[in-house]
PAVEXDO-698420 format. One record per residue: residue in one letter; x, z, y of N, C-alpha, C in turn. Coordinates in steps of 0.02 Angstrom, whole numbers, plus 50000, padded with zeros to 5 digits. Layout:
! residues N
AXZYXZYXZY
...
//
This chain:
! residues 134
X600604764856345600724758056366601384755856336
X601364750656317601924748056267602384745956304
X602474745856389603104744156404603334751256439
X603034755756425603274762556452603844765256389
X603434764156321603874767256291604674767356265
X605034762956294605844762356285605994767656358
X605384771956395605694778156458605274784656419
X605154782756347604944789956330605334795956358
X605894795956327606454802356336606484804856419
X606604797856446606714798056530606174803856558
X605484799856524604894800956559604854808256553
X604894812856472604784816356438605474821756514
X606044819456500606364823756546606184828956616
X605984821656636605704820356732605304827656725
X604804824556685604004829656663604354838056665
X604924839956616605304846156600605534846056670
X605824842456702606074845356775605734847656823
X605044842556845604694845256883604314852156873
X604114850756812603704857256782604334864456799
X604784862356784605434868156791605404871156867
X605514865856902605454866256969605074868057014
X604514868356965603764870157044603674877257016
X604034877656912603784886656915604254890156941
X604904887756941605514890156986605374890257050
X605004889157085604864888657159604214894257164
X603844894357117603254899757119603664908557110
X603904909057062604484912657065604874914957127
X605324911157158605674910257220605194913457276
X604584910457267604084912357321604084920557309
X603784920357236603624929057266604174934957266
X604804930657206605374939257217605724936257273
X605644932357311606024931257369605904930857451
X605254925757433604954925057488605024918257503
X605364914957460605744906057512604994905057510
X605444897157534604914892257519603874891957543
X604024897757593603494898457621603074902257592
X603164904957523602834910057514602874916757520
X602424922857508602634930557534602834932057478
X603524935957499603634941257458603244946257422
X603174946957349602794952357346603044958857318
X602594964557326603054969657307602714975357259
X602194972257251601714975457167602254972857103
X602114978857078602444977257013602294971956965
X601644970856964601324965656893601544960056932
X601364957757005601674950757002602454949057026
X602574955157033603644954957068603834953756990
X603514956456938603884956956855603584948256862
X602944944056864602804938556845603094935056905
X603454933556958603804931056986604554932156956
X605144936356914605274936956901605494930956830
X604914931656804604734926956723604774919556750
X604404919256799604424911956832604954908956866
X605234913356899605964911556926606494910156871
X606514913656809607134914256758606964908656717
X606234908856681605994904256659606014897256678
X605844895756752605614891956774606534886856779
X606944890756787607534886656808608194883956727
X607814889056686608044888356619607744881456604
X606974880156606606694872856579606874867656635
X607154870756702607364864256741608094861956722
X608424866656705609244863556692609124861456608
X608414863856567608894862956497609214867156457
X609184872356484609674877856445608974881656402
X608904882656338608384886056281607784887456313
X607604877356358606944877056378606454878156320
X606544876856251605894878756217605684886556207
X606194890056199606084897556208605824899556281
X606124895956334606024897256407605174895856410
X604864887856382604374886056390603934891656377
X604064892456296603534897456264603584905356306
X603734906856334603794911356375603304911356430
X603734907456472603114905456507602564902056501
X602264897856456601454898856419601344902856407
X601614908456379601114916056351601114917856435
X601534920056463601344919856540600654917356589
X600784911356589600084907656598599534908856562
X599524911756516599154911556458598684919356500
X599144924056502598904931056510598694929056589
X599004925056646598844927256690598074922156714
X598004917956660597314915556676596754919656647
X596874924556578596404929556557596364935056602
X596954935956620596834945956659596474942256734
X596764936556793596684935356843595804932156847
X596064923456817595374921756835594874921656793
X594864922256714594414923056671593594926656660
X593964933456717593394937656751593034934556792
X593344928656842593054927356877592274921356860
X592554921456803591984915856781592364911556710
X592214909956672592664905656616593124897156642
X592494895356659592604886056679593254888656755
X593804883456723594404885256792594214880256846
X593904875356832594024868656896593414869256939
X593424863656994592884864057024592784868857081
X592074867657096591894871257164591674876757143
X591324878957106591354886857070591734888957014
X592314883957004592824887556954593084894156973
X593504896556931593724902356940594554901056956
X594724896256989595424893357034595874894656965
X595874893956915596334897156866596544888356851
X596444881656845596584875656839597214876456843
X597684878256879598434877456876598864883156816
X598294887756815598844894456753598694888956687
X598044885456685597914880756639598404875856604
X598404873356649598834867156668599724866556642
X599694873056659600744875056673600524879156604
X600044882056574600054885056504600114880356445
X599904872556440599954867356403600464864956399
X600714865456477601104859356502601984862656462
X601824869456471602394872756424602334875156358
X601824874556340601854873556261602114867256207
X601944859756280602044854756246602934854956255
X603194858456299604024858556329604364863856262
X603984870556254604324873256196604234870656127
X603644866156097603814860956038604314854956045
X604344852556096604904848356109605564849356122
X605724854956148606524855856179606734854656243
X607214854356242607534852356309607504845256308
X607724841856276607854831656280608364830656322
X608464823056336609024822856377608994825856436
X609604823656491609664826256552609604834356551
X610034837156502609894845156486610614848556481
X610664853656508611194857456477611314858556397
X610644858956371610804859956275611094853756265
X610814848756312611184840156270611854839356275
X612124842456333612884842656348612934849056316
X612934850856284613034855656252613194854656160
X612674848856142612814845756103612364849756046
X611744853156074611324854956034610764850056021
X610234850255976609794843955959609354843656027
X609294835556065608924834256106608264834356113
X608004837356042607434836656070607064841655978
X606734844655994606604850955943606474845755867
X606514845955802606304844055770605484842255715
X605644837955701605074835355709604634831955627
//
């Protein structure tokens, strides 16, 4: 929409924060417990709570969110093949295999590690390029 685009950057930010924020909170949930989720104490997902917590707060402040991103997409990436893939291929829906969100946060950080951090970032105050090249 042509009067959105003079909040590209804005918009493009917001998007890197929240996304930062809900995998930083998935994270939080399991090596910690906040936020209402259980602690867990298996190794495969205390190590992938781990990735999500470090990851997840690197693409929320900005600090080498495109390395952070791509991280966590290969993340998402593995935990929709090993978790729900078995369960059936198609993720959505009433007989999906619930995998729609490893989906989702696997794109959603691929499109964050081709882009960069952008404004509102620690790399920008930092005075590294706002936004990956292009």
């Amino acid at each position: 929409m042509p009067f959105l685009e003079r909040f590209t950057e804005a918009l493009y930010a917001l998007f890197r924060i929240v996304f930062g924020l809900l995998f930083f909170s998935h994270g939080a949930q399991k090596v910690f417990g906040w936020l209402g989720g259980p602690k867990v104490d298996a190794p495969l997902p205390l190590v992938a709570g781990w990735i999500e917590l470090v990851t997840g707060l690197l693409i929320l402040i900005g600090l080498f969110a495109g390395v952070a991103a791509f991280i966590a997409s290969g993340e998402m990436a593995v935990a929709y093949f090993m978790v729900h893939a078995p369960q059936g291929f198609w993720p959505a829906g009433m007989h999906g295999n619930q995998g729609e969100a490893a989906v989702l946060y696997c794109f959603a950080f691929l499109y964050i590690a081709a882009r960069g951090s952008g404004i509102w970032s620690v790399d920008a105050l930092r005075g590294r390029p706002a936004v990956a090249a292009r």
